[in-house]
C-alpha positions, 0 to 999 in steps of 0.5 A: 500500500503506498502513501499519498500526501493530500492537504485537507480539501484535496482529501475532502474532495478525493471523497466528494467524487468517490461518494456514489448512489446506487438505484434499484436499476443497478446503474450508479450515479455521484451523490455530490452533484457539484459545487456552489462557490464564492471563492476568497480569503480562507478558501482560494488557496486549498478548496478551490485548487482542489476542486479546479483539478476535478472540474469533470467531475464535481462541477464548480459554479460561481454564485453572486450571494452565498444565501442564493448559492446555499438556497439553490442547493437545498431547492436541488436536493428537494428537486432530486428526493434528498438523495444528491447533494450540493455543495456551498462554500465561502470565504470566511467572514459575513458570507459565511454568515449569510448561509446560515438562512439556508442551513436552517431551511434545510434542516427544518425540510430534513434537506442534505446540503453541505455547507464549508466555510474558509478559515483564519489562518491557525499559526498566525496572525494575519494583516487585517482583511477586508471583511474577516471574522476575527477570534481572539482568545 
């Protein structure tokens, strides 16, 4: 067995694509039908490099509002019977908050959607930047 160094959103993704359905048919089809992103500080540099690479495979499309993006993908698993899911994610900061909305409906309609968010770095502290959420302690 060989060893295979991945980052954390190449792992994510590598399982995203791997997820598969099975119908009564037998035919087969990904659960993960593709990725609703607005990409910026806290998710450019390792979610969206990830998901670049297996465009074929998991599709990527920008949206204009994380709340629209996050909405969108609980109408697509209430469309497809909870069994596909989208994803939604966002830099860290309001537009994170912004899915929050979506997050309830989907819990409330016992919708499955996946919701990620970036991060603030862990080791350092960064320059401000425009819109972050900031923790100290």
């Amino acid at each position: 067995m060989t060893t295979e160094r991945l980052t954390t959103a190449q792992a994510l993704v590598k399982w995203m694509c791997a997820q598969h359905i099975a119908h009564d048919d037998g035919t087969t089809e990904p659960v993960f039908a593709g990725v609703f992103g607005i990409f910026g500080h806290g998710n450019v540099t390792c979610l969206a490099e990830a998901l670049e690479r297996v465009q074929d495979q998991l599709p990527t499309w920008r949206g204009q509002n994380e709340q629209g993006m996050a909405l969108a993908g609980v109408a697509y698993a209430k469309a497809k019977r909870g069994r596909r899911i989208m994803v939604a994610t966002s830099s860290v900061g309001p537009g994170a908050t912004n899915m929050v909305t979506a997050a309830g409906v989907a819990m409330a309609n016992r919708l499955p959607l996946l919701i990620l968010s970036g991060d603030t770095f862990q080791n350092r502290r960064p320059d401000p930047v425009l819109q972050q959420v900031e923790h100290f302690g």
